[in-house]
Biopython code that builds the backbone (N, CA, C, O; Angstrom):
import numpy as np
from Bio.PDB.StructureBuilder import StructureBuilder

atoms = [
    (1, "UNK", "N", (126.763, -9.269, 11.274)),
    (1, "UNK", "CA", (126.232, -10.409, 11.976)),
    (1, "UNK", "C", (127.082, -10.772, 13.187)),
    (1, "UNK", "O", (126.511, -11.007, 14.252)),
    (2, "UNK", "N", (128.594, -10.842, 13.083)),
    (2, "UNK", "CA", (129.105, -11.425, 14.010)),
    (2, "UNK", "C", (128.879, -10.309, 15.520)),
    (2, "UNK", "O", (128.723, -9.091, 15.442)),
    (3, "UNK", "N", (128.909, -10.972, 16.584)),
    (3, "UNK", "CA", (129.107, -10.379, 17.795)),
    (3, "UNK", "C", (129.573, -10.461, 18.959)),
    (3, "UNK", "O", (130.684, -10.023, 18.662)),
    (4, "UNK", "N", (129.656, -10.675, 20.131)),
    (4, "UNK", "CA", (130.194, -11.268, 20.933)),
    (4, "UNK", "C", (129.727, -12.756, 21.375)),
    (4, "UNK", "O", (128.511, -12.742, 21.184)),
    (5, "UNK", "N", (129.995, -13.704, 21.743)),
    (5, "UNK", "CA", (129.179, -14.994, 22.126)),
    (5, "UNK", "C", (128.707, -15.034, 23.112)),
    (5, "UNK", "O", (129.175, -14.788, 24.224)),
    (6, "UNK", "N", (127.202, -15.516, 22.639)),
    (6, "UNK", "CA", (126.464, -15.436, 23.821)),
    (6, "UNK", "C", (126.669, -16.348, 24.765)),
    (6, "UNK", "O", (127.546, -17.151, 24.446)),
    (7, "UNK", "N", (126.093, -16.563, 26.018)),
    (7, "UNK", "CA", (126.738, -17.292, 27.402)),
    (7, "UNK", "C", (125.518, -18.213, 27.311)),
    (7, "UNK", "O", (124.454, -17.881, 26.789)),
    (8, "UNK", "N", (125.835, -19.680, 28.001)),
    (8, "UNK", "CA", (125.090, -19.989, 27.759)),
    (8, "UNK", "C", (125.573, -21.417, 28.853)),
    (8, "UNK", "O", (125.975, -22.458, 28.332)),
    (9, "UNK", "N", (125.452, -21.260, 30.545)),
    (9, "UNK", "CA", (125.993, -22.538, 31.078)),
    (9, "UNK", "C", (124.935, -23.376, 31.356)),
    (9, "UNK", "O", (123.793, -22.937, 31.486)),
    (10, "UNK", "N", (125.288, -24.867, 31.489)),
    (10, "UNK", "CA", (124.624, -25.884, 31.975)),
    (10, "UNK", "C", (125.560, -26.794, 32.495)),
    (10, "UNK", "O", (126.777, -26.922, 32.364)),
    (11, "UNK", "N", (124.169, -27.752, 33.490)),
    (11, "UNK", "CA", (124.676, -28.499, 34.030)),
    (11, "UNK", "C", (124.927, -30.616, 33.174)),
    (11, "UNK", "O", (124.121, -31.182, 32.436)),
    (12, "UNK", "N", (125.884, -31.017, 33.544)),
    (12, "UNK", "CA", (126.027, -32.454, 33.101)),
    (12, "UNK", "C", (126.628, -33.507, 34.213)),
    (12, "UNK", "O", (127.593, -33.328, 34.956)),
    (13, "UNK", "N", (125.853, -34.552, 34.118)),
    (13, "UNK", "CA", (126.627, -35.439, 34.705)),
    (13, "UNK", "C", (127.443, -36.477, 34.517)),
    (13, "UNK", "O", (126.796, -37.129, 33.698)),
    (14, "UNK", "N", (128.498, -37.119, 34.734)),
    (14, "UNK", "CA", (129.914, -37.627, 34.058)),
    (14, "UNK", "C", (128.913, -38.756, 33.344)),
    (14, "UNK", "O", (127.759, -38.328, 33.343)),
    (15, "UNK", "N", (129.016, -39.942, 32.798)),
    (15, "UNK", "CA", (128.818, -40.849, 31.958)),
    (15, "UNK", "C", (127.686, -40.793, 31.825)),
    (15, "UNK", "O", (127.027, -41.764, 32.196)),
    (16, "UNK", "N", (127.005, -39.621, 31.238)),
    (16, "UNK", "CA", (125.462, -39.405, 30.395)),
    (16, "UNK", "C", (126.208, -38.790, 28.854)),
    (16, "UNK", "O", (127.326, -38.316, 28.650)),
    (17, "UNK", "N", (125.045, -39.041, 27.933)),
    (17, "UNK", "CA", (124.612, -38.295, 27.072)),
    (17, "UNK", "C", (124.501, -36.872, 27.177)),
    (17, "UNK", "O", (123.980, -36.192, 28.060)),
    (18, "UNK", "N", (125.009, -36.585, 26.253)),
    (18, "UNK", "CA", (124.735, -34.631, 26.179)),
    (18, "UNK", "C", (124.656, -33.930, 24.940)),
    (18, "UNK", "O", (125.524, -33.461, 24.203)),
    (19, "UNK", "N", (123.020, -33.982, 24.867)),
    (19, "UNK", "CA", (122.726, -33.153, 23.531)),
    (19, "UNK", "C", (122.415, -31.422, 23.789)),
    (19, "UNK", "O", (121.548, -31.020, 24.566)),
    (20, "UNK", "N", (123.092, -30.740, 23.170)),
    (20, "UNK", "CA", (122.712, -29.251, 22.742)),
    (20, "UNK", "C", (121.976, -29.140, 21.550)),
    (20, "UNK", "O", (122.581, -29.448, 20.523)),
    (21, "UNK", "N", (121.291, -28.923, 21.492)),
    (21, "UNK", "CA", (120.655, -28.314, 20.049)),
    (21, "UNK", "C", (120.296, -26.419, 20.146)),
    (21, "UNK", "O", (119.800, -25.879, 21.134)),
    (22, "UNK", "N", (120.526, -26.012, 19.420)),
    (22, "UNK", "CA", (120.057, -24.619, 18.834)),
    (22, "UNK", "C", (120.374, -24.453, 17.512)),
    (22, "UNK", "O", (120.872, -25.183, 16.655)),
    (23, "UNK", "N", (119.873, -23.053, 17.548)),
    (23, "UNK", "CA", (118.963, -22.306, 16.021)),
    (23, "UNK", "C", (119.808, -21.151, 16.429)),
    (23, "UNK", "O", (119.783, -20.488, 17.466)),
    (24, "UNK", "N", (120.708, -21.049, 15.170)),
    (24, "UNK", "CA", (121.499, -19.909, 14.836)),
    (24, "UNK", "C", (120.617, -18.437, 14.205)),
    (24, "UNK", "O", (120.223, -18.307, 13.046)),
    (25, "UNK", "N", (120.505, -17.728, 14.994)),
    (25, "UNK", "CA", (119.758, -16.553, 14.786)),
    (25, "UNK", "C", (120.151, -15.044, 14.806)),
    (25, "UNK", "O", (120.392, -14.383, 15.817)),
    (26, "UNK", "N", (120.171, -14.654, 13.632)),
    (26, "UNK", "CA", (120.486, -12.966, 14.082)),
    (26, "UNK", "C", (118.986, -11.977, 14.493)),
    (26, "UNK", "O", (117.865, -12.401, 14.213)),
    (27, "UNK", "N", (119.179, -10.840, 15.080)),
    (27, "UNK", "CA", (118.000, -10.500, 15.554)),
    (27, "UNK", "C", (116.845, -11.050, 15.673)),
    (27, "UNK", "O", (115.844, -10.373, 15.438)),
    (28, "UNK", "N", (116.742, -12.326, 16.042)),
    (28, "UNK", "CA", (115.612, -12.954, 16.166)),
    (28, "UNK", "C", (114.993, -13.630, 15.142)),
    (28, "UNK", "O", (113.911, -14.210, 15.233)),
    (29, "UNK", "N", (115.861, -13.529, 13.926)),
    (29, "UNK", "CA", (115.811, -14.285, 12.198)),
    (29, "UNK", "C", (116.752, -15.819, 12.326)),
    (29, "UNK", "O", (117.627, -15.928, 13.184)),
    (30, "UNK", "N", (116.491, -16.727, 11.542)),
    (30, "UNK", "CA", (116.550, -17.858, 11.192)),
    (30, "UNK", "C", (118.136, -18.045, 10.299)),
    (30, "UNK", "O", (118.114, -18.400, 9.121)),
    (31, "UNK", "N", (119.342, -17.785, 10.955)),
    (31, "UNK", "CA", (119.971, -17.496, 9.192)),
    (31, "UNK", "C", (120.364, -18.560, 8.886)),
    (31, "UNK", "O", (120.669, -19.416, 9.717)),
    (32, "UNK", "N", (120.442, -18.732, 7.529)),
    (32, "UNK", "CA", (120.847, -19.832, 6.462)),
    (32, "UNK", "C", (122.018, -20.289, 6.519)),
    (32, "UNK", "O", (122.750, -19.555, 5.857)),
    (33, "UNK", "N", (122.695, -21.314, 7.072)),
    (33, "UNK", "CA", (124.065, -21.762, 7.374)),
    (33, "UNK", "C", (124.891, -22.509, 5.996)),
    (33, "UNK", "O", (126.075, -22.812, 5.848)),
    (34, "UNK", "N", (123.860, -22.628, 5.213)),
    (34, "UNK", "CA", (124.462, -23.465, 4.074)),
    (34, "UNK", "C", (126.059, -22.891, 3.977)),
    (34, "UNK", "O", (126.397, -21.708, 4.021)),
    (35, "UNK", "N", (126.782, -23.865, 3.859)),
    (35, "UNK", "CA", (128.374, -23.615, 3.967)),
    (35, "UNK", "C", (129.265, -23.274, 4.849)),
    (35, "UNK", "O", (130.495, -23.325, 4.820)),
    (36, "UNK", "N", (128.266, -22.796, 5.916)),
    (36, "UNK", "CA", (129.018, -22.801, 7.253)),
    (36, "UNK", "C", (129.698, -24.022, 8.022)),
    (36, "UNK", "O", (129.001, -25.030, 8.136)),
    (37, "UNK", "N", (131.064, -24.043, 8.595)),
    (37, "UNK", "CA", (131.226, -25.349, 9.829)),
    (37, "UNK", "C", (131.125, -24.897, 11.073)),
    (37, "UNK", "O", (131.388, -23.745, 11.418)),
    (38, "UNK", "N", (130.689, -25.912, 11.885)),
    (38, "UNK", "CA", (130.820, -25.173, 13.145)),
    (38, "UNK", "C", (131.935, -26.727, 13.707)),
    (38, "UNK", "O", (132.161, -27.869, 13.309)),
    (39, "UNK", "N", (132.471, -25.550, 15.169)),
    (39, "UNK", "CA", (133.340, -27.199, 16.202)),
    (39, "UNK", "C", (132.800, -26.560, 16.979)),
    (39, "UNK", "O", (132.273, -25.527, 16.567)),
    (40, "UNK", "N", (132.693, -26.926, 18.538)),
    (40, "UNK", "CA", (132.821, -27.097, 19.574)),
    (40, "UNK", "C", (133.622, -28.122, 20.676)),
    (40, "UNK", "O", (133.714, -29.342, 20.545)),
    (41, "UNK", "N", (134.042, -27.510, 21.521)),
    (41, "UNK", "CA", (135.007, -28.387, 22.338)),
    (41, "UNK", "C", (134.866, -27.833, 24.121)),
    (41, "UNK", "O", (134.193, -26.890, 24.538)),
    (42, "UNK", "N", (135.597, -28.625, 24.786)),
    (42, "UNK", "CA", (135.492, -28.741, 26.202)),
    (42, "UNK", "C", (136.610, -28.504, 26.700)),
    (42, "UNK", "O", (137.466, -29.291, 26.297)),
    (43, "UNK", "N", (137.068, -27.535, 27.610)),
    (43, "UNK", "CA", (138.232, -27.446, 28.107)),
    (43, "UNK", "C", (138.365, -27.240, 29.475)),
    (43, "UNK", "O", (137.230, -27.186, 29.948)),
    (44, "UNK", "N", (139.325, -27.081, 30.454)),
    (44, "UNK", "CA", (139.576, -26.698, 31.578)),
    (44, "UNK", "C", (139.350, -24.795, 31.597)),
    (44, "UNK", "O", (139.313, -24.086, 30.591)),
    (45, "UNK", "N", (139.243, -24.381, 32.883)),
    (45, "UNK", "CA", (139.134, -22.872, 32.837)),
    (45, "UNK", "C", (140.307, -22.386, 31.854)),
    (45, "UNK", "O", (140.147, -21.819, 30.773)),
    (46, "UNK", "N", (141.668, -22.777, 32.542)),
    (46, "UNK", "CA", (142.565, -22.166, 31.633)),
    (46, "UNK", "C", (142.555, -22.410, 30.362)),
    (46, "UNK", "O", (143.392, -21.770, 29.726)),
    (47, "UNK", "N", (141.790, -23.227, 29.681)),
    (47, "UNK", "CA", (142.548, -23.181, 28.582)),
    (47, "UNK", "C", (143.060, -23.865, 27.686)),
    (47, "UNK", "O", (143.011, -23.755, 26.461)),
    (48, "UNK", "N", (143.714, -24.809, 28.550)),
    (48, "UNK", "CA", (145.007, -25.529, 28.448)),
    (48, "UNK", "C", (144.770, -26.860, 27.926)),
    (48, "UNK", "O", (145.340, -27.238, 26.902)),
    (49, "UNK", "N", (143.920, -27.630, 28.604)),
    (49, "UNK", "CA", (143.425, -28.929, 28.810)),
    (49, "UNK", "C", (142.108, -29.492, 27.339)),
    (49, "UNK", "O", (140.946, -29.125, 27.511)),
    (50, "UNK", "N", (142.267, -29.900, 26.706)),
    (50, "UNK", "CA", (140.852, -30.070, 25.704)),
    (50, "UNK", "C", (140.380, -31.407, 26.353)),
    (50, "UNK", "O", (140.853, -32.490, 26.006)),
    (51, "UNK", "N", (139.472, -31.282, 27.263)),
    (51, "UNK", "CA", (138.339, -32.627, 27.716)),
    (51, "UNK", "C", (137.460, -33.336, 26.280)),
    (51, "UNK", "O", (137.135, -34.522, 26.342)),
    (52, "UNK", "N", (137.198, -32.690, 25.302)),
    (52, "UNK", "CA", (136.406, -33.035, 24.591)),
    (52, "UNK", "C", (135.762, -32.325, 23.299)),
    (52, "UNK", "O", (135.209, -31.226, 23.342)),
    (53, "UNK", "N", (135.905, -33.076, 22.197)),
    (53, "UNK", "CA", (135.179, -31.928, 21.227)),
    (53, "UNK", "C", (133.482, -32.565, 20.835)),
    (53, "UNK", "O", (133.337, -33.787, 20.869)),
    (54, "UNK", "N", (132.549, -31.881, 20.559)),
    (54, "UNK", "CA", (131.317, -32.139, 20.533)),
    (54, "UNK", "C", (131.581, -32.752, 19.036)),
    (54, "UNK", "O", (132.419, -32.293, 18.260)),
    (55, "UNK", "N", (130.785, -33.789, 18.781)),
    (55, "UNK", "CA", (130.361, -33.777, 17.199)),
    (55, "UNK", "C", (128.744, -32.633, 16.700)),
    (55, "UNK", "O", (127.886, -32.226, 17.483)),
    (56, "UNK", "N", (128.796, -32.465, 15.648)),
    (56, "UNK", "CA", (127.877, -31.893, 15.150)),
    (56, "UNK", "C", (127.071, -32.298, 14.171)),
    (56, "UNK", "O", (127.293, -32.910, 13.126)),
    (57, "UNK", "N", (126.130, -31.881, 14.644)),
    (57, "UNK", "CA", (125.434, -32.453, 13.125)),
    (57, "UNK", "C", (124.206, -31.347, 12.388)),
    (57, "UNK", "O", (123.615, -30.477, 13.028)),
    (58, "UNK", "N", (124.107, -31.492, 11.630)),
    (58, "UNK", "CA", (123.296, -30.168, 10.846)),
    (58, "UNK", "C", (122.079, -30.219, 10.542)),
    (58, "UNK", "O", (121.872, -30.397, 9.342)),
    (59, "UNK", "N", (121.066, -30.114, 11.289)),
    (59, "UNK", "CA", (119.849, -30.143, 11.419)),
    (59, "UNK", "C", (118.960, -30.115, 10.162)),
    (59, "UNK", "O", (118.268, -30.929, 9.549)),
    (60, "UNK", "N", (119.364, -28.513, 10.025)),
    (60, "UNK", "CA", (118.138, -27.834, 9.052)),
    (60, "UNK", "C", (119.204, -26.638, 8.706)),
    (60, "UNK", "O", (119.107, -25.470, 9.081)),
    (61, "UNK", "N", (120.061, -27.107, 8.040)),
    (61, "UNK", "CA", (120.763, -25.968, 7.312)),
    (61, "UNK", "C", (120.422, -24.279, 7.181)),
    (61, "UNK", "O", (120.984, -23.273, 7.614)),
    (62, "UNK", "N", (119.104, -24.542, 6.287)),
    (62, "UNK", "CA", (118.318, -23.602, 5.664)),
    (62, "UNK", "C", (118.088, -22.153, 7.046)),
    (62, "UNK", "O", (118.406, -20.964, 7.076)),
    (63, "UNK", "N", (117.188, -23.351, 8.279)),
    (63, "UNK", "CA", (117.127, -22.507, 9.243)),
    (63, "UNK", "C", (117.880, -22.189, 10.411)),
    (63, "UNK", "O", (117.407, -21.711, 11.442)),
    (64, "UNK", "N", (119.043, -22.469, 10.206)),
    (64, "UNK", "CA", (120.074, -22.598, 11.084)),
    (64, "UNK", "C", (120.445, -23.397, 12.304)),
    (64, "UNK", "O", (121.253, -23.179, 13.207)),
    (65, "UNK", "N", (119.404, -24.636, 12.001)),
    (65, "UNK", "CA", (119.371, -25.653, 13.551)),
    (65, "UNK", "C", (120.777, -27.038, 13.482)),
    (65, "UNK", "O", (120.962, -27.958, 12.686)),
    (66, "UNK", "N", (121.356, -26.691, 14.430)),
    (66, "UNK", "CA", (122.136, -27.779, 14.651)),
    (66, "UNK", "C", (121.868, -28.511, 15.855)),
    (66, "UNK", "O", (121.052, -28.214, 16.727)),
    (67, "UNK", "N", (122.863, -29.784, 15.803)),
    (67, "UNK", "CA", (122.536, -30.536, 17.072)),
    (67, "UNK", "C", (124.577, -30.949, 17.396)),
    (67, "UNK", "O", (125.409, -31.502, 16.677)),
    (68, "UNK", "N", (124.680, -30.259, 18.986)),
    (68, "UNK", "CA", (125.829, -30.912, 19.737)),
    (68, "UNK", "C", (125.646, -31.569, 20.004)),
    (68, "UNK", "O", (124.466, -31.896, 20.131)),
    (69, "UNK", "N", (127.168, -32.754, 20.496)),
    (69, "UNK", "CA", (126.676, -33.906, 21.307)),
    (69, "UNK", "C", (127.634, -34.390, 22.117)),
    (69, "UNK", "O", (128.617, -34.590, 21.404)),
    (70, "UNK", "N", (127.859, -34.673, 23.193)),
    (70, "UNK", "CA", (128.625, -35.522, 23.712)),
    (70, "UNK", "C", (128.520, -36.288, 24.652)),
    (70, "UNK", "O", (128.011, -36.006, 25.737)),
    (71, "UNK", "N", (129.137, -37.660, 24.235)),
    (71, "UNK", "CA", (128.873, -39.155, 24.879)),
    (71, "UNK", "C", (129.372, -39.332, 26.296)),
    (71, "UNK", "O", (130.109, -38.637, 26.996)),
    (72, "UNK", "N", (128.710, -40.534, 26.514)),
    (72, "UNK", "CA", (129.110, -40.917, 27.898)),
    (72, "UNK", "C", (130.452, -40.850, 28.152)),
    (72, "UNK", "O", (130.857, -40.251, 29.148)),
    (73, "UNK", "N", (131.318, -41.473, 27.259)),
    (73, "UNK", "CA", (132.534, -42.051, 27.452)),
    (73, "UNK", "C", (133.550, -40.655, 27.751)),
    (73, "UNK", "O", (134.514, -40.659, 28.518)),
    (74, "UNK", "N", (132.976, -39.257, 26.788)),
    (74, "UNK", "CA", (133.743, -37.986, 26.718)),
    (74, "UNK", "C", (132.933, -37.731, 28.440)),
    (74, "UNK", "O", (133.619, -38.065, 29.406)),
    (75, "UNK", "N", (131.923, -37.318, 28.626)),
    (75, "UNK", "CA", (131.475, -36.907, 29.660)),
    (75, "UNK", "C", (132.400, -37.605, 31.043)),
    (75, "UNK", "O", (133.015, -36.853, 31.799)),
    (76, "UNK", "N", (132.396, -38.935, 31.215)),
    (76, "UNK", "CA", (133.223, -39.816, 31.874)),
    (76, "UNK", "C", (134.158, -39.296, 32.225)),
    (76, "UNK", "O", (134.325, -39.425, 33.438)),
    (77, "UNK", "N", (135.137, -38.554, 31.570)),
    (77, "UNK", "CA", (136.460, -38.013, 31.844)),
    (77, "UNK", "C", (136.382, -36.825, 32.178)),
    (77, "UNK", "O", (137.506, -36.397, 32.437)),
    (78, "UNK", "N", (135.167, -35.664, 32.368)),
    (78, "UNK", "CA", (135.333, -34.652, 32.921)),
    (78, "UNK", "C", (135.732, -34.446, 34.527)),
    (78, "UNK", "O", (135.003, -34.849, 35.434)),
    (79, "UNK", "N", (136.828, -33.851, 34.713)),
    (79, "UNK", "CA", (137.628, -33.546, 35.733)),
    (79, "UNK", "C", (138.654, -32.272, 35.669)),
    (79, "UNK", "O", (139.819, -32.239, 35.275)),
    (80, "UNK", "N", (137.965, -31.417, 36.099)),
    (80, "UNK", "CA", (137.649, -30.972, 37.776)),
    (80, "UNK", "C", (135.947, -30.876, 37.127)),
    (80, "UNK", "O", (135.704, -30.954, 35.923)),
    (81, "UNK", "N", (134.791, -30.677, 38.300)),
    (81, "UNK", "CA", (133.494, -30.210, 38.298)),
    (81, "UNK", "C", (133.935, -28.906, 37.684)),
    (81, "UNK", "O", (134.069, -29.212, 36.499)),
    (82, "UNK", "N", (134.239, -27.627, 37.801)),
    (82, "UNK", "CA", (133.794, -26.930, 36.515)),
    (82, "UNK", "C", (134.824, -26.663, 35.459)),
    (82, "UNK", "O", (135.924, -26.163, 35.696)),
    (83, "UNK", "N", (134.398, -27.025, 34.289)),
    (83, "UNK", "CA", (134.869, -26.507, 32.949)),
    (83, "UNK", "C", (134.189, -25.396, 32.018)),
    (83, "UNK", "O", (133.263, -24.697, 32.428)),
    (84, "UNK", "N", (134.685, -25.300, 30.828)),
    (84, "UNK", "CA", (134.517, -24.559, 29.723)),
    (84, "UNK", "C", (134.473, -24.801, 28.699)),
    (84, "UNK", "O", (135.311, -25.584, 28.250)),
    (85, "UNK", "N", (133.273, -24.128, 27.684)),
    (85, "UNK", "CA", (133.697, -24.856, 26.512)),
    (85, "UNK", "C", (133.144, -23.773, 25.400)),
    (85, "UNK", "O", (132.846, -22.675, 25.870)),
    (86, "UNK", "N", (133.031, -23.890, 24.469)),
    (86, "UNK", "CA", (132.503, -22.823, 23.123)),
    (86, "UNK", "C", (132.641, -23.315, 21.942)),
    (86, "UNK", "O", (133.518, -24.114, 21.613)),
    (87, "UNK", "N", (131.526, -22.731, 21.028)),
    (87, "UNK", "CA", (130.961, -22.996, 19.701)),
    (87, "UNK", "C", (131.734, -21.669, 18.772)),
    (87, "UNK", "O", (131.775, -20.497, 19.146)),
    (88, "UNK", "N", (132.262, -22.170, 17.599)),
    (88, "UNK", "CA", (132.810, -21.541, 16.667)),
    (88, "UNK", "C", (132.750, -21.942, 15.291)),
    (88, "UNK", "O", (132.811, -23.006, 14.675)),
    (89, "UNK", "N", (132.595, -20.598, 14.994)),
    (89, "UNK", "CA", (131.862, -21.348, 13.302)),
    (89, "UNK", "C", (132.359, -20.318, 12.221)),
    (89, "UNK", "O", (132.307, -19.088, 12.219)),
    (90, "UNK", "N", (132.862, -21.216, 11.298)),
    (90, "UNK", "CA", (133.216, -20.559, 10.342)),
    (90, "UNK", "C", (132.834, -19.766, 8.380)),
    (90, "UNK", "O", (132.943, -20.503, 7.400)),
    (91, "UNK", "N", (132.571, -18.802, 8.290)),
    (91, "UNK", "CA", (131.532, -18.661, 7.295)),
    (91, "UNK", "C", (131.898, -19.248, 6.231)),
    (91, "UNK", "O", (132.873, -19.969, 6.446)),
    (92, "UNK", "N", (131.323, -19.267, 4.498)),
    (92, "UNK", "CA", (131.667, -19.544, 3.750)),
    (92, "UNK", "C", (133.070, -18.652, 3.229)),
    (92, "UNK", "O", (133.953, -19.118, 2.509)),
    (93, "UNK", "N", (133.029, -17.246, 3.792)),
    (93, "UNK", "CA", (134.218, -16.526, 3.555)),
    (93, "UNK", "C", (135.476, -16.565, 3.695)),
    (93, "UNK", "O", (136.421, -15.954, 3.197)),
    (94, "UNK", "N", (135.285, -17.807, 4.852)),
    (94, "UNK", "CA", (136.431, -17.967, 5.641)),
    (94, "UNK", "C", (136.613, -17.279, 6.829)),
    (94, "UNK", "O", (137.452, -17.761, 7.590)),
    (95, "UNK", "N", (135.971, -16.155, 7.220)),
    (95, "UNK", "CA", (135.938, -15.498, 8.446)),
    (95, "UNK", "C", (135.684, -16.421, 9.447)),
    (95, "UNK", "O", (135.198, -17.505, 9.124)),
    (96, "UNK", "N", (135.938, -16.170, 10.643)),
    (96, "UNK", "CA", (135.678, -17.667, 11.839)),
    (96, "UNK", "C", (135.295, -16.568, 13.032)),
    (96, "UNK", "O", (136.048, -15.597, 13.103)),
    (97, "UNK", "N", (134.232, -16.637, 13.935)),
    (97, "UNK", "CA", (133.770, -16.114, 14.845)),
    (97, "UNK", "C", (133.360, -17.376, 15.833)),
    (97, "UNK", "O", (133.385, -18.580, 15.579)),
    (98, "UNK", "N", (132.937, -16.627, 17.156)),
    (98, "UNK", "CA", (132.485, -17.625, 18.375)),
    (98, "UNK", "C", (131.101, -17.673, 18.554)),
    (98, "UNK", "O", (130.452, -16.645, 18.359)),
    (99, "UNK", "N", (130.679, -18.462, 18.814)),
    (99, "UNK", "CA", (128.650, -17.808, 18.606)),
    (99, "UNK", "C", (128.343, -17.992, 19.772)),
    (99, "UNK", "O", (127.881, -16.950, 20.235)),
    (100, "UNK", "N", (128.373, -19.107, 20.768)),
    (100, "UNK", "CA", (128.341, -19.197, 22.305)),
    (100, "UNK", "C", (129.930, -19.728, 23.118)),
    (100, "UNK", "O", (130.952, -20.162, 22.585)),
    (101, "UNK", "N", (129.604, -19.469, 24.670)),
    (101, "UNK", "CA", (131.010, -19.742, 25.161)),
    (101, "UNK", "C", (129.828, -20.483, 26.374)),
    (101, "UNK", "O", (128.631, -20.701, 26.185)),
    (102, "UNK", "N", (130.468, -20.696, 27.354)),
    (102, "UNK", "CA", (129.980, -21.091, 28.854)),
    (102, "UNK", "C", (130.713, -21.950, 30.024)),
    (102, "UNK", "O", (131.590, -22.750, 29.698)),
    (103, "UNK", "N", (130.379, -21.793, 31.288)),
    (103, "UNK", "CA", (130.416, -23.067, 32.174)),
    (103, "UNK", "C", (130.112, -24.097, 31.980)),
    (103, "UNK", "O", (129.099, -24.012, 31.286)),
    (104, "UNK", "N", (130.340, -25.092, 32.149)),
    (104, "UNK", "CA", (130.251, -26.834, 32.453)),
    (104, "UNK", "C", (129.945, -27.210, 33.578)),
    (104, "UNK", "O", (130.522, -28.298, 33.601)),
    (105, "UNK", "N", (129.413, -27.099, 34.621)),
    (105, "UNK", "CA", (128.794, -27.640, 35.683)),
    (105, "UNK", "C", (128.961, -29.471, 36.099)),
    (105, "UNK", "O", (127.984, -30.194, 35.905)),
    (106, "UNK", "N", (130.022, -29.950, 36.557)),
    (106, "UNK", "CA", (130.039, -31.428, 36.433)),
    (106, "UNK", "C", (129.674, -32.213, 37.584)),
    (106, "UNK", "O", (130.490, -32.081, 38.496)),
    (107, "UNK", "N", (128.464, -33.188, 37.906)),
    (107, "UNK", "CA", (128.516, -33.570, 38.671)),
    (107, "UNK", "C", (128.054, -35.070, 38.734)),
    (107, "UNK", "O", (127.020, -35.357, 38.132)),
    (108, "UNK", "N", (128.666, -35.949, 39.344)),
    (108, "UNK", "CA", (128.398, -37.836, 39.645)),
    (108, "UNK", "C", (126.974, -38.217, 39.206)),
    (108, "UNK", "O", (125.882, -37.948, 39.708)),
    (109, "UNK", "N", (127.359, -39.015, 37.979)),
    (109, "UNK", "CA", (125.866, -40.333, 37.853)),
    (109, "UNK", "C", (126.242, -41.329, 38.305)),
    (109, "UNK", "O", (127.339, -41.600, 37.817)),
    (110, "UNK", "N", (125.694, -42.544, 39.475)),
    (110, "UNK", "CA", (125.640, -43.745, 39.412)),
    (110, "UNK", "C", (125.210, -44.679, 39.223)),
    (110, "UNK", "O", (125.576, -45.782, 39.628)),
    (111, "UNK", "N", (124.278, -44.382, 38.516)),
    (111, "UNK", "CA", (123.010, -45.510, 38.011)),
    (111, "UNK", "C", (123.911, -45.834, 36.378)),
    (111, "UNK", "O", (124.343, -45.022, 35.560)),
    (112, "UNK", "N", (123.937, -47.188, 36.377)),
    (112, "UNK", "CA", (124.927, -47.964, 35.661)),
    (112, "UNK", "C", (123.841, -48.823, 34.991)),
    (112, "UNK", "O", (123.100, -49.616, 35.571)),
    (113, "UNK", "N", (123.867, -48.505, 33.521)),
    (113, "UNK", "CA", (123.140, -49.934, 32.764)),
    (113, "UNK", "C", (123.651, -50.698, 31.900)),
    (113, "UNK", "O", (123.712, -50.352, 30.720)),
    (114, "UNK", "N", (124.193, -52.086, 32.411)),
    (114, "UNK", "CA", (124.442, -53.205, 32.018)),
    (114, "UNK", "C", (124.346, -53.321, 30.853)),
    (114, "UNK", "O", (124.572, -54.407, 30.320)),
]
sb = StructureBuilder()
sb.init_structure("model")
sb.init_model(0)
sb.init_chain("A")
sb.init_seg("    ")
for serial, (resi, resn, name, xyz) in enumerate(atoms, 1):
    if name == "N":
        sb.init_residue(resn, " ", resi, " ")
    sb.init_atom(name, np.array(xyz, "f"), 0.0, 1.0, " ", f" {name:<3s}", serial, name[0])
structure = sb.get_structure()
């Protein structure tokens, strides 16, 4: 199952909402995550810097749907416009693989609600 992580960039703008959702799939199958964890987090190119870790939440176990997320307040602090970030998940075995990686694309919201 495991393989390389797939790519997967988008764009966000600083103090929005940011939901990811996907469906963990091998060849185009549904797989069953029961017991799996996943993290995700936000970093600078290098590396170095952690901007942010996503919370997760677990959709539909069975068919492998989760939901990322991250808030205004994490989004807020992204600096420089582009970052990095990736999904890693670990089996019931204990084995730990990467399932997606990508760009961060960051750019200014100013519409402000009170």
């Amino acid at each position: 199952m495991p393989n390389a992580p797939a790519v997967f960039d988008f764009e966000v703008q600083r103090n929005s909402t940011v939901p990811l959702e996907i469906q963990f799939k091998t060849d185009g199958n549904p797989v069953n995550i029961t017991g799996y964890t996943f993290a995700a987090s936000v970093f600078n190119k290098e590396g170095t810097q952690n901007f942010a870790n996503f919370s997760v939440e677990y959709v539909n176990r069975s068919i492998g749907k989760l939901k990322f997320k991250l808030t205004p307040t994490q989004t807020n602090g992204f600096t420089p416009n582009e970052l990095v970030y990736d999904i890693k998940y670990k089996q019931p075995n204990q084995d730990q693989f990467y399932l997606l990686e990508g760009t961060i694309f960051v750019s200014d919201g100013h519409t402000v609600i009170p």
